[in-house]
N, C-alpha and C positions, 0 to 999 in steps of 0.2 A: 583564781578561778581556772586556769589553764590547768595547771599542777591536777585539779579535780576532774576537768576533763581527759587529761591524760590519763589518768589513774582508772578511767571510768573505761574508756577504749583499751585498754590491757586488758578489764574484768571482761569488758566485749569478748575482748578477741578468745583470751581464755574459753570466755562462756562458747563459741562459735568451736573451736576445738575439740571440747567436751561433746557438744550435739555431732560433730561427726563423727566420733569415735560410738558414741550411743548410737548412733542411726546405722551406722556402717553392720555392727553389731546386731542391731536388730534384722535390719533387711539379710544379713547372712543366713538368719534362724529361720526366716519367713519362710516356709514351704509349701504351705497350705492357703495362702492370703494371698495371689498374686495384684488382686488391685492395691492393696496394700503395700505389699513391699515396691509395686511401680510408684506410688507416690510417697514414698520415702525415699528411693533412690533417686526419683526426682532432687528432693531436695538436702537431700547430700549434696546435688552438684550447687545448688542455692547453694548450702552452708559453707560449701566452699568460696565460693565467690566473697561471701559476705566475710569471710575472714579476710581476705583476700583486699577488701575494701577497706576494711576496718584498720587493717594491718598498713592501710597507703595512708588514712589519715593520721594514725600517728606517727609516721615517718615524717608525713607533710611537716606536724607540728614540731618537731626536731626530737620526737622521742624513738622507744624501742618497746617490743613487745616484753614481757615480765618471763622469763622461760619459767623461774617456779611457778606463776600462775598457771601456764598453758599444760605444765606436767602434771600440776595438782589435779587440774580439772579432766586432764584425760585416765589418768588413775583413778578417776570419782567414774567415770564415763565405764571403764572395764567391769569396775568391782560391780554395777549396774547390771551392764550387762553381763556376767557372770551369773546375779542373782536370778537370770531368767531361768537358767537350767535346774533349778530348786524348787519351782513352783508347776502346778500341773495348766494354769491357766495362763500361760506366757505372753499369748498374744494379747489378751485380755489388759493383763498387767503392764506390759509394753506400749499401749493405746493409751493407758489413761497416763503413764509415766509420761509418753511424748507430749498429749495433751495439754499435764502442766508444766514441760517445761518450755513449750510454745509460749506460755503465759508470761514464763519470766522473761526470755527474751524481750517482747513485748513490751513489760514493764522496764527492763532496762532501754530501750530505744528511743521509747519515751523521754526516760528521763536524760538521756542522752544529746535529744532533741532539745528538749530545756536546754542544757547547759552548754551546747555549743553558741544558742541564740543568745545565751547573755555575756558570750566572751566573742560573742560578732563571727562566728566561724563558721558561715553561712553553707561549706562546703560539704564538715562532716556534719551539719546539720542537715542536707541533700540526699548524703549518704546512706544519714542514720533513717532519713524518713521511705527511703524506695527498699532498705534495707526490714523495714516496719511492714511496708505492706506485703511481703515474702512470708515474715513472719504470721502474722495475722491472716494470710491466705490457709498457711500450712494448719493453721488451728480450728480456722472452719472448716477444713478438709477434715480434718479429725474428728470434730464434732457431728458434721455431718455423718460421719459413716461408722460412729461409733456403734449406737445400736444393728449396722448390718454386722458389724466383725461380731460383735456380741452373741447375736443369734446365732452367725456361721457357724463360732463356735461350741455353744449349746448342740445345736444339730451335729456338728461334725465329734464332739465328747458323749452325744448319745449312740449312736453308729459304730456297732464292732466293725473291728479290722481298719480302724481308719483313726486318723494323727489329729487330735482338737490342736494340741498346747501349741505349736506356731507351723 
C-alpha cells in the first residue's frame, strides 16, 4: 500500500508541476482578463505550495520525487500552452482547459485521501485534504465566471480595434 501511495504523490507532485507551468503560461497571455489572470496567479502561488507539500510528504515517507514524471508533465504543460497561440479563442479555450484540470486534481486528492487512510498516514492525508479544498475552490472560481469570460469575450471579438483571444 505505501509503494501505491508513493507512486500516487510523485503523480501529485508531477501533476502540481504541470499546473504551474500551464498557469504561469496562461496568466503571461492574459491581457485582456485582468480578474482572471488575478485569480490564476493567485493560485500559481497555491500550486506552488501544494507541490511544495506534497513534495514534504514523500520525503517524510522515505521517497523522492520521479524527475521523468515532473519533466514529462511540464513538457505536457508547454505544448499546451503553445497550443494557445493557434486558436483565435484562447481565453475561452484556456478556461475550460483549467476547468478540467481542476477536476483531475481533485479526483487525484481524493483518491489520495483514501490511500493515505488506509496505510494510517494520517499526515499526508491532512495534507491531501487542505490541499483539496484549494483545488475545488480554484474550480468554483472557474465555473462561476466562466460564462462572464465567455461574454467578455464575444463582446471584446465583436469590437474593432480591440484584442478578444487573451
Amino acid at each position: 500500500m505505501k509503494d501505491n501511495l508513493l507512486d500516487w504523490l510523485r503523480d501529485a507532485h508531477a501533476m502540481e508541476e504541470q499546473a504551474e507551468k500551464m498557469l504561469t503560461t496562461t496568466a503571461e497571455r492574459l491581457e485582456n482578463y485582468p480578474e482572471l489572470r488575478r485569480r490564476i496567479e493567485q493560485h500559481i502561488e497555491e500550486t506552488r505550495r501544494q507541490a511544495q507539500s506534497v513534495r514534504g510528504c514523500i520525503e517524510r515517507l522515505g521517497g523522492d520525487t520521479s524527475a521523468i514524471k515532473d519533466a514529462t508533465a511540464k513538457m505536457m504543460a508547454m505544448a499546451q500552452g503553445m497550443s494557445g497561440m493557434f486558436v483565435s479563442d484562447e481565453v475561452v479555450k484556456a478556461s475550460l482547459a483549467s476547468y478540467t484540470f481542476e477536476h483531475m486534481e481533485i479526483a487525484s486528492y481524493r483518491a489520495l485521501i483514501a490511500a493515505a487512510e488506509a496505510c494510517g498516514d494520517m499526515e499526508t492525508r491532512r495534507v491531501c485534504e487542505q490541499i483539496l479544498v484549494e483545488e475545488e475552490a480554484m474550480a468554483n472560481w472557474l465555473a462561476d465566471h466562466l460564462s462572464k469570460t465567455v461574454q467578455e469575450f464575444l463582446v471584446r471579438d465583436e469590437t474593432a480595434g480591440t484584442t478578444a483571444k487573451h
